[in-house]
C-alpha positions in Angstrom: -12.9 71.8 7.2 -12.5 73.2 10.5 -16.3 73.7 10.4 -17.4 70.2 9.7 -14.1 69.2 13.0 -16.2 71.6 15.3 -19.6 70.6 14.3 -18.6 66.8 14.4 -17.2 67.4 18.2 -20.4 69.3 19.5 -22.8 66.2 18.3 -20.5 63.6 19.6 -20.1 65.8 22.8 -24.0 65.9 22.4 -24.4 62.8 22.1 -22.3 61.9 25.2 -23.6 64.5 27.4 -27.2 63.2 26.9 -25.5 59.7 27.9 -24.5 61.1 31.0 -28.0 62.6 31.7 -29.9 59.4 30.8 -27.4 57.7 33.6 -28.0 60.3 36.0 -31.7 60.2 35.9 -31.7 56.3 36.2 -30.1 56.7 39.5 -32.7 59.0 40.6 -36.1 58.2 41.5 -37.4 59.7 38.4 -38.3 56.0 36.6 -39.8 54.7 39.9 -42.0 57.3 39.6 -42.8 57.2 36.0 -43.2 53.0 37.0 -45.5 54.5 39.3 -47.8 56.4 37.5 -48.0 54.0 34.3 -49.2 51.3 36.6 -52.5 51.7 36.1 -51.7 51.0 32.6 -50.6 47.6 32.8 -52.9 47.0 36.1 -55.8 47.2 33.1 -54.8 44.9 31.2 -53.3 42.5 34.3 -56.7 42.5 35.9 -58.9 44.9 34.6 -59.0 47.1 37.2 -60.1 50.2 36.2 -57.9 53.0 37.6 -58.9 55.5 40.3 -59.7 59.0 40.1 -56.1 60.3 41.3 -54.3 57.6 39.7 -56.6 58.9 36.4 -55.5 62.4 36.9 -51.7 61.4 37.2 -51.7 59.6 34.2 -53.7 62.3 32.0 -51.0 64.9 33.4 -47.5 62.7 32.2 -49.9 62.2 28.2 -50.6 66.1 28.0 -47.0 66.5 29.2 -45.1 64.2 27.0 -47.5 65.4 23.9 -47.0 69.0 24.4 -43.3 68.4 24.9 -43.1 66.4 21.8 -45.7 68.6 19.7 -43.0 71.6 20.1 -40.2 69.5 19.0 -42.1 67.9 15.7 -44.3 71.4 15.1 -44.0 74.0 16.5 -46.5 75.6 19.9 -49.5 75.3 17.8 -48.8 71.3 17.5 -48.2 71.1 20.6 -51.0 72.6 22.1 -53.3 70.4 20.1 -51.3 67.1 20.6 -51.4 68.6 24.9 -54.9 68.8 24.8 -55.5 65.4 23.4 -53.0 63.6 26.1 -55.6 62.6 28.8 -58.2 61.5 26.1 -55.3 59.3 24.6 -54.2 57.9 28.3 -58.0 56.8 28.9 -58.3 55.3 25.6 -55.0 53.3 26.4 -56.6 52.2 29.5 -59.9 51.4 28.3 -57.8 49.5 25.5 -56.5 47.3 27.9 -58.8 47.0 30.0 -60.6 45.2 26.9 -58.6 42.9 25.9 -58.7 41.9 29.4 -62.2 41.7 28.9 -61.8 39.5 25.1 -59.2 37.4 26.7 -61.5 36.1 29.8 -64.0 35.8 27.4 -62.3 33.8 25.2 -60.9 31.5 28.4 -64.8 31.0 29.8 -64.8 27.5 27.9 -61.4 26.3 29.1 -62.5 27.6 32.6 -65.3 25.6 32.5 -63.4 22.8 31.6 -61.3 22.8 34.4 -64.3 23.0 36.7 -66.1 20.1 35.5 -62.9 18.1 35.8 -62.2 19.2 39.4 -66.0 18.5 40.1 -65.3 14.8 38.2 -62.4 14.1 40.2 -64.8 14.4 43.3 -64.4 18.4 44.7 -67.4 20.3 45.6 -68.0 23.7 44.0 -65.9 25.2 46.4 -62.6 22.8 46.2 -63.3 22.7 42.2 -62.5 26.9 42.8 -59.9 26.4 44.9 -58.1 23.2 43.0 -58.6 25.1 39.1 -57.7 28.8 39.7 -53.9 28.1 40.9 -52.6 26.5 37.2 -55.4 28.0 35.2 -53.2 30.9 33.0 -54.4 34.5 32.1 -57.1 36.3 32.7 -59.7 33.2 33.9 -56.9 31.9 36.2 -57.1 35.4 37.6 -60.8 36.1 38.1 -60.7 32.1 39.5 -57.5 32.6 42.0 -59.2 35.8 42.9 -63.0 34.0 43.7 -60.4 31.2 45.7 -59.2 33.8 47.5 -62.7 34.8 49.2 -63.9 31.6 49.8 -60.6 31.1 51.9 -61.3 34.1 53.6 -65.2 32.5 54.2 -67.3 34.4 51.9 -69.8 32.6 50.8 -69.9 30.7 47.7 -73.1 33.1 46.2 -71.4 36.1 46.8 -68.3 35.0 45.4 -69.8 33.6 42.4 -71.9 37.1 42.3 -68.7 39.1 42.5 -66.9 36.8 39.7 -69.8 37.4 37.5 -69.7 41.2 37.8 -66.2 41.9 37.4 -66.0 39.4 34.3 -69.5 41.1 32.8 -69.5 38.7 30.2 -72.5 36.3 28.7 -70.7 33.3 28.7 -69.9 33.8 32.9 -73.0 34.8 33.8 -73.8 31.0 31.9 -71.6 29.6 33.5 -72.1 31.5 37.4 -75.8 30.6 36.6 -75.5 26.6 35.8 -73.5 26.3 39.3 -76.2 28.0 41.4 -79.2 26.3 39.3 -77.3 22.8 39.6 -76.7 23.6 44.0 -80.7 24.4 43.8 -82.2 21.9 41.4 -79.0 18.8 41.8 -78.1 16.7 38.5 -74.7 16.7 37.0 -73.1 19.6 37.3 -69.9 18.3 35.9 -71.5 17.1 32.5 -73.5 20.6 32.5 -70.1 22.2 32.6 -68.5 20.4 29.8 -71.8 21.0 27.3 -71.8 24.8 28.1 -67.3 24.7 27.4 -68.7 22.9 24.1 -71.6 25.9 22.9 -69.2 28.8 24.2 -66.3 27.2 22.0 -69.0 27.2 19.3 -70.2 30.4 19.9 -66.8 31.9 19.9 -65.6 30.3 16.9 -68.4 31.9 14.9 -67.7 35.2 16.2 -63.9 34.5 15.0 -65.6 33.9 11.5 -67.9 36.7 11.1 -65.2 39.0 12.4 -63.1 37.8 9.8 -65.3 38.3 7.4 -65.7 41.9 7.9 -61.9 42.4 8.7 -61.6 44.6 5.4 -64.7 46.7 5.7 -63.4 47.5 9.3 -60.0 48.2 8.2 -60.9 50.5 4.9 -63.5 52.5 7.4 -60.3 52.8 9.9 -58.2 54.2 7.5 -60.2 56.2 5.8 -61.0 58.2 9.3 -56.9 58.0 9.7 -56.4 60.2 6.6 -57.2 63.6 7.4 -55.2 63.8 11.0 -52.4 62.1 9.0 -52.7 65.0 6.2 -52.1 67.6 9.1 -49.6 66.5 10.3 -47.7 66.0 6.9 -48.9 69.4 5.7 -47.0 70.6 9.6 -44.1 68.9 9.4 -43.9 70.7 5.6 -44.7 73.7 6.2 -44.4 74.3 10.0 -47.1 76.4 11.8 -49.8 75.2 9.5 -52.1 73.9 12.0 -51.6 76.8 14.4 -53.1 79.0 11.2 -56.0 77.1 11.1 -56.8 77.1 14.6 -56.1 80.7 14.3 -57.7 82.1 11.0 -61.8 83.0 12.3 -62.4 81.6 8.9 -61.2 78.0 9.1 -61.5 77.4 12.9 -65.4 76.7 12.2 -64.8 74.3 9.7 -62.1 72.6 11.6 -64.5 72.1 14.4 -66.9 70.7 12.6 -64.6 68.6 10.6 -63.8 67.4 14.1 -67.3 66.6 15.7 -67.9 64.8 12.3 -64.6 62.8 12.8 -65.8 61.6 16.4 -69.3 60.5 15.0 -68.2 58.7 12.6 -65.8 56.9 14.9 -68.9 56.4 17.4 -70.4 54.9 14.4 -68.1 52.5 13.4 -67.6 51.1 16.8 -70.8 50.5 16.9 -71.7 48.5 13.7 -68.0 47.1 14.2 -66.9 46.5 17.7 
């Protein structure tokens, strides 16, 4: 009985102590920082800005950090040094994740773009004004790209290089359509307004049949993901069961091979799926 008392004191002290720590560190500059270096991060998927080569570094240092740390707790130092070594791989994955659905969702915002360009043009702006009038309540992405084109012809670029630079950073079919029908309509006249409207009606098409065919193949995609999901997942049951399992098999000059090639198989066929099934 007088166990179970002492035991049940040292968790709730435990407990209370790692309270106190958690409001210590909050009044430090400890999150500002963390803030700092996961900026990147939600930069990506904010504007699609890919991060730089020391903001890079940063943020592969915190995943190899936080992974080793947490490999030792869950299994033990060989764990951890495998879950360490995968950290930066895993951060620029997150990044590159974000940075395309960035990507999808001004894709997917092209036709309402569009749109809001040919009314603007309608409603008597030039090119220029139509910019400057539909970036400011367009939303996500688009109104991004849009407020950020507004912004350089404010600053006098001019409207080809602005239109250039929009059509890079979007790198996107349906912008370079659309970048392309505003210089071709300056050049050649006609109505741009009705031009714009037709192209937001074929990239609505377009898209919606990409939303089909996706759909379609939702369930091959999924079986082919899990199927490459099961034999990390049996590792790390088979290390959590019997710990130190893993670090054997890095260890033993008999498995190691195989391992390694059960890896480089493992990233092909991932290469190969994302190809046939972006």
């Amino acid at each position: 009985m007088r166990g179970a008392l002492l035991a049940f004191g040292a968790g709730a002290a435990g407990v209370l102590a790692a309270w106190e720590c958690l409001a210590a560190v909050e009044g430090t500059r400890v999150p500002a920082a963390l803030g700092r270096v996961l900026e990147p991060v939600g930069r990506a998927g904010r504007e699609g800005r890919e991060p730089t080569r020391p903001e890079r570094h940063r943020l592969a240092l915190l995943a190899a950090a936080a992974l080793l740390a947490g490999g030792w707790i869950v299994g033990g130092p060989g764990f951890a040094v495998v879950a360490g070594v995968a950290g930066p791989a895993l951060a620029l994955a997150a990044v590159r994740a974000r940075r395309r659905r960035y990507a999808a969702e001004l894709r997917r915002g092209a036709p309402m773009a569009a749109r809001a360009l040919a009314d603007a043009l309608a409603a008597g702006h030039s090119v220029r004004g139509a910019i400057a009038a539909t970036a400011p309540p367009l939303p996500g992405a688009p109104g991004h790209e849009l407020r950020a084109a507004a912004a350089g012809l404010a600053l006098g670029d001019a409207t080809e290089a602005v239109l250039e630079r929009l059509r890079r950073r979007a790198a996107c079919p349906a912008w370079d359509t659309i970048v392309a029908g505003i210089l071709l309509q300056r050049d050649a006249g006609g109505d741009l307004a009705a031009l714009l409207r037709d192209l937001a009606a074929s990239l609505e098409a377009a898209e919606r049949q990409q939303r089909e065919a996706r759909a379609a193949t939702e369930q091959a995609r999924f079986t082919a993901r899990l199927v490459l999901l099961l034999p990390p997942a049996a590792a790390l049951l088979a290390e959590l069961g019997s710990p130190g399992f893993v670090a054997s098999l890095l260890t033993d000059p008999v498995s190691t091979p195989l391992v390694a090639a059960a890896a480089v198989l493992e990233l092909a066929a991932i290469a190969t799926i994302r190809r046939l099934a972006p």
